[in-house]
Residue frames relative to the residue before (quaternion, step in Angstrom):
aa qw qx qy qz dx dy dz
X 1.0000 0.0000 0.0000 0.0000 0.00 0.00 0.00
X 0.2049 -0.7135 0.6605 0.1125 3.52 -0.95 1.17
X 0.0964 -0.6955 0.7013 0.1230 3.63 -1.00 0.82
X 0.0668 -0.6645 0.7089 0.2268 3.88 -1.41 0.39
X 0.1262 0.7386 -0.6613 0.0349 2.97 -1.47 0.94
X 0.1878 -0.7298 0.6286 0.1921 3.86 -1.32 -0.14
X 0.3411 -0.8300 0.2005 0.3931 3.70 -0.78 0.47
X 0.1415 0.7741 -0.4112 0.4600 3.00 1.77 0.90
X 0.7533 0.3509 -0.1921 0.5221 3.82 0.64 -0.65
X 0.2268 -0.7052 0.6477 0.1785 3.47 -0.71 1.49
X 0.6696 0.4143 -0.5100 0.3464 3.77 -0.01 -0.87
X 0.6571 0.4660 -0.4590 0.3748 4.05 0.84 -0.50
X 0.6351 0.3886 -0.3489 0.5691 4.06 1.02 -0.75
X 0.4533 0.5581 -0.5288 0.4510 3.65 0.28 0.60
X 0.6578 0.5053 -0.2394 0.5046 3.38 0.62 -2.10
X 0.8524 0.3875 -0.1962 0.2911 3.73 0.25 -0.90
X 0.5035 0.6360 -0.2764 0.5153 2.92 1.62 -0.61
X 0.5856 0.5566 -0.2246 0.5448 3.86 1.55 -1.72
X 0.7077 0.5821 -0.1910 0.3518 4.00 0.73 -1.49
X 0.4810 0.7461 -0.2622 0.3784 3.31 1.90 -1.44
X 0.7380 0.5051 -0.1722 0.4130 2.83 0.28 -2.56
X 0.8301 0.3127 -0.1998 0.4161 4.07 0.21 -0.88
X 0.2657 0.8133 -0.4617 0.2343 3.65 1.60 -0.21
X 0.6300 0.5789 -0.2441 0.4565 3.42 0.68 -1.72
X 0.7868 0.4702 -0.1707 0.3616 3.61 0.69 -0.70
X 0.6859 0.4347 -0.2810 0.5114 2.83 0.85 -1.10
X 0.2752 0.7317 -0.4546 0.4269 4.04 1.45 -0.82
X 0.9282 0.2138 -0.0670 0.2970 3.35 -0.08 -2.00
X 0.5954 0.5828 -0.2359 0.5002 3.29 1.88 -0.42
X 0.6641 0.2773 -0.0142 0.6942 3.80 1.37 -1.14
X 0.4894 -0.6137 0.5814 0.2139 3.82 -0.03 0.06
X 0.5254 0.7333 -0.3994 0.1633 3.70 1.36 -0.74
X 0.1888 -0.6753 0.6918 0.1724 3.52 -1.28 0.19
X 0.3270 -0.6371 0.6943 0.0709 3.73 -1.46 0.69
X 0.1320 0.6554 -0.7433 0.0214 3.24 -1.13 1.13
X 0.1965 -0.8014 0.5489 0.1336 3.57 -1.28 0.97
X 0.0381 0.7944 -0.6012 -0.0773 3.61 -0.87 0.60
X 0.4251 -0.7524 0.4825 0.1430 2.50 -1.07 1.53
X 0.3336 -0.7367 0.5610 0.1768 3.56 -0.96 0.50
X 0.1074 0.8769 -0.4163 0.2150 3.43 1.06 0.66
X 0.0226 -0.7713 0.5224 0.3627 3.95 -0.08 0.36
X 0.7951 -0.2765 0.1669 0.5134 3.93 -1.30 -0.44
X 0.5596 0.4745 -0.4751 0.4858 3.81 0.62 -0.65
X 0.8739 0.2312 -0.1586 0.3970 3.83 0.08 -0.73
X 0.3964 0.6988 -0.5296 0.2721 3.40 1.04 0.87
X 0.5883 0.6255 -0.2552 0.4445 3.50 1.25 -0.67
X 0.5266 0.5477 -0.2643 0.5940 3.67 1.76 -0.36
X 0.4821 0.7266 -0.3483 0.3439 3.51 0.47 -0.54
X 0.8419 0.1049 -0.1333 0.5122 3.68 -0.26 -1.11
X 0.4010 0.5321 -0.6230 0.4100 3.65 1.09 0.25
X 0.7968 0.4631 -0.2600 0.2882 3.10 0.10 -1.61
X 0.5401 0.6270 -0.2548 0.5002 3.42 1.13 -0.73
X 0.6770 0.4021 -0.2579 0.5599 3.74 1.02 -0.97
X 0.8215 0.3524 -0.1725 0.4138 3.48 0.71 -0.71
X 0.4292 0.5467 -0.4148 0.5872 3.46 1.42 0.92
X 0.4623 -0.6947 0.4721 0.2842 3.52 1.29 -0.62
X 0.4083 0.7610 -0.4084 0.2954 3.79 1.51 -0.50
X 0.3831 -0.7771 0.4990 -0.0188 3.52 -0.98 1.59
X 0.7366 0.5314 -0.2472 0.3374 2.93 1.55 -0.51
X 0.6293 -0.4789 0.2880 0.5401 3.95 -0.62 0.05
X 0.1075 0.8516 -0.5114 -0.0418 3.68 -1.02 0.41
X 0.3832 -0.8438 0.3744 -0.0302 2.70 -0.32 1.87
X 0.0323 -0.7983 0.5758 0.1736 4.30 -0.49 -0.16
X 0.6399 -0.6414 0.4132 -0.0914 2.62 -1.63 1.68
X 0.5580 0.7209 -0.3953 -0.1124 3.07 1.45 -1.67
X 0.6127 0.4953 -0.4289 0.4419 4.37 0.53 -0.56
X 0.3146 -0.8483 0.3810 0.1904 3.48 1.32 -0.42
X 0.0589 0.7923 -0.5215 0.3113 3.07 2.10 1.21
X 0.8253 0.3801 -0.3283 0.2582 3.57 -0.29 -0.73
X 0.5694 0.6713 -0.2813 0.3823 3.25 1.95 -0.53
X 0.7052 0.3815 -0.2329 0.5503 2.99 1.47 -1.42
X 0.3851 0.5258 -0.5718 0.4982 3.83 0.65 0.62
X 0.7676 0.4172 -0.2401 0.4233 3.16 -0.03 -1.17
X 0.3169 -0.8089 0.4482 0.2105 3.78 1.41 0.14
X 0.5276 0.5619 -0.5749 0.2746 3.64 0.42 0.86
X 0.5178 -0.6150 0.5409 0.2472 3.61 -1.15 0.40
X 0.8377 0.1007 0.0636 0.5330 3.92 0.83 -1.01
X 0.0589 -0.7969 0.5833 0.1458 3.14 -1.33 0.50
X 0.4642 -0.0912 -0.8248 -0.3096 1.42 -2.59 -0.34
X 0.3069 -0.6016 0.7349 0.0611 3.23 -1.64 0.70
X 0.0689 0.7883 -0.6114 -0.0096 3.80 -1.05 0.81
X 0.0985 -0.7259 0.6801 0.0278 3.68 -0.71 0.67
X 0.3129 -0.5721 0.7579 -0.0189 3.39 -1.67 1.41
X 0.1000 0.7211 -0.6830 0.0591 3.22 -0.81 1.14
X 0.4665 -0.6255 0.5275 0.3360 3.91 -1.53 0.99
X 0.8909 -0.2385 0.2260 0.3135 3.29 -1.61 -0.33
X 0.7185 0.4522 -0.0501 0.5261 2.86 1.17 -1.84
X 0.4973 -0.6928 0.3008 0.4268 3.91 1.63 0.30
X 0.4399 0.7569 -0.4095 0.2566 3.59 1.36 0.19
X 0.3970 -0.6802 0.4216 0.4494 4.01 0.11 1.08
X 0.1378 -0.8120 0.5492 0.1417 3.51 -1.18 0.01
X 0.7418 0.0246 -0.0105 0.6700 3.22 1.21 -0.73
X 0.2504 -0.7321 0.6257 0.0992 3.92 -1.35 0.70
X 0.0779 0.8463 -0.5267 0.0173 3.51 -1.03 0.00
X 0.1366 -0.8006 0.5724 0.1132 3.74 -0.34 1.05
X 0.7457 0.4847 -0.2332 0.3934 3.55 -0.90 0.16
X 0.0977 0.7449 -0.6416 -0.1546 3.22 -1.45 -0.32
X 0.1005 -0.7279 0.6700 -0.1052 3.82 -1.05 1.00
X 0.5501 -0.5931 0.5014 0.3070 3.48 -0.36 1.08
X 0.7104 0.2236 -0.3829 0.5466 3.41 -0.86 1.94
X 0.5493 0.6219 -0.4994 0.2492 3.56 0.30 -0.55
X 0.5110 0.6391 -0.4425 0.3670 3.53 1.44 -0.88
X 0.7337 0.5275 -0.2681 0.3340 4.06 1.04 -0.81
X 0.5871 0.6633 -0.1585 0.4361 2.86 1.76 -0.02
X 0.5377 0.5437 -0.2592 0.5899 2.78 1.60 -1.21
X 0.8111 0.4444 -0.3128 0.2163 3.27 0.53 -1.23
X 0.5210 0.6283 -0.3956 0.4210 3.47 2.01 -0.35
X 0.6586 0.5629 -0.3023 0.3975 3.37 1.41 -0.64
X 0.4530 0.5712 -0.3606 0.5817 3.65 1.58 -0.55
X 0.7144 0.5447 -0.3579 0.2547 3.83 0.30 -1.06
X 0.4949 0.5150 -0.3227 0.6210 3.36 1.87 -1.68
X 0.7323 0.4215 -0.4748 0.2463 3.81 -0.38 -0.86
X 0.6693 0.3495 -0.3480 0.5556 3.80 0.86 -0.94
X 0.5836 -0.6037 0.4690 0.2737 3.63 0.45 0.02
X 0.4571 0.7687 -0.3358 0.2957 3.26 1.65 0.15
């Protein structure tokens, strides 16, 4: 799972902060891994692994700052999350975040393992 976020965006350090807390599970329930990329530009790249260290996040976090990989990934806003299968084929997309979405994702993680 690719998550975009920036730390300018509360509704993305929510999503991750919500994604964190069940990570450990889903790991053992979905095989999944979490990579964040931050969409930070240069003025706020230096903000980044503080904030990242001081959220406690376990997961990989990655930076974005030309935002080449975003505009591959053709999205316009974040947070932006992509669910990719085994074989790296996206499966599922998602813009936004709104307290709950994490339960969704996770019904969508369930259809992928077949679970």
């Amino acid at each position: 799972m690719i998550s975009f976020w920036a730390t300018w965006c509360k509704p993305c350090i929510k999503e991750l902060a919500n994604v964190n807390e069940v990570l450990d599970e889903w790991k053992q329930k979905y095989g999944i891994e979490l990579v964040a990329v931050s969409t930070d530009n240069a003025r706020n790249v230096m903000k980044v692994k503080p904030f990242v260290d001081s959220q406690g996040w376990e997961f990989e976090c990655l930076l974005d700052v030309n935002e080449d990989l975003r505009r591959a990934m053709n999205t316009n806003s974040i947070p932006f999350t992509v669910v990719l299968d085994k074989t790296g084929k996206i499966v599922y997309t998602h813009t936004g975040y709104i307290e709950g979405d994490e339960v969704a994702l996770e019904e969508k993680l369930k259809s992928i393992a077949g679970k």
